[in-house]
C-alpha positions in Angstrom: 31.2 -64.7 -96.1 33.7 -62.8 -93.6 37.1 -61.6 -96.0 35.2 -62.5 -99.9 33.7 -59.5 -101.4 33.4 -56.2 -99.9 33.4 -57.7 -96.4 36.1 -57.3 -93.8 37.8 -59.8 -91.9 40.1 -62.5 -92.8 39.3 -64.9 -95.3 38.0 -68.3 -94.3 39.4 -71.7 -95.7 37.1 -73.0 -98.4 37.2 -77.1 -97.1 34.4 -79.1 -95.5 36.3 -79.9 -92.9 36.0 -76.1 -91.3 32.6 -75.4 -91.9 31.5 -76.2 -88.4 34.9 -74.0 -86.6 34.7 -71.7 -84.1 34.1 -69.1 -86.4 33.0 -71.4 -89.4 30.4 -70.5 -91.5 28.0 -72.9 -90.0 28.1 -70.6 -86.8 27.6 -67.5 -88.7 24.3 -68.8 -90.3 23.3 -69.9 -86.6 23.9 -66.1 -84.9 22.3 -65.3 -87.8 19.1 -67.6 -87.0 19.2 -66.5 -83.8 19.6 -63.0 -84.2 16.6 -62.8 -86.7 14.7 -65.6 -84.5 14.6 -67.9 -87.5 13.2 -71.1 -86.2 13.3 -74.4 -88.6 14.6 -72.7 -91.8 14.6 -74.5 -95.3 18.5 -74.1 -96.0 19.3 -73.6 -99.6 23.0 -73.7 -100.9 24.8 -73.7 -104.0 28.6 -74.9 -103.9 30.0 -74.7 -100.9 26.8 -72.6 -99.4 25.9 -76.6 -100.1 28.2 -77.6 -98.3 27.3 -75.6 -95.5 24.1 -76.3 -95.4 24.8 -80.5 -95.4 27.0 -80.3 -92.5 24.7 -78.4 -90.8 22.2 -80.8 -91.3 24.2 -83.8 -90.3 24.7 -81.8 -87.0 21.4 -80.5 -86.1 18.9 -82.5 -88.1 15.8 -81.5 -86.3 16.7 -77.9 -86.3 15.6 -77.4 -90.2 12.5 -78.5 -92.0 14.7 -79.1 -95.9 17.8 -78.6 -97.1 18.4 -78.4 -100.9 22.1 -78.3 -102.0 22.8 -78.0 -105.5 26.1 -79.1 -106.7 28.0 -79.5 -102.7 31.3 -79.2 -102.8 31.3 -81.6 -99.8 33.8 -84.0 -98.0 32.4 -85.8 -94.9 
């Protein structure tokens, strides 16, 4: 993710409610889908990769063919 690790930018906020921002993580994964022309991905998340991968599901549930989320950190 953008500002963890060895990656630049500024940190994002770790909540459920800004997964699906402007510059969220949600859109991240989506560029990233589209860059890479990744069409009906299984989306796999642990924490709040689980999260991420449940709000994008609520959001656009035709757009994946399974999601498994192991232990979400998750607030709808």
């Amino acid at each position: 993710m953008p500002g963890y690790g060895d990656s630049t930018g500024d940190p994002m906020p770790s909540k459920s409610d800004k997964i699906s921002g402007k510059k969220g993580p949600a859109k991240i994964v989506r560029i990233l889908m589209k860059k890479f022309e990744i069409k009906k991905p299984v989306l796999i998340g642990y924490d709040w990769g689980a999260a991420i991968a449940l709000k994008m599901g609520i959001e656009h549930p035709n757009n994946f063919r399974k999601i498994v989320a192991f232990h979400p950190s998750f607030n709808e």
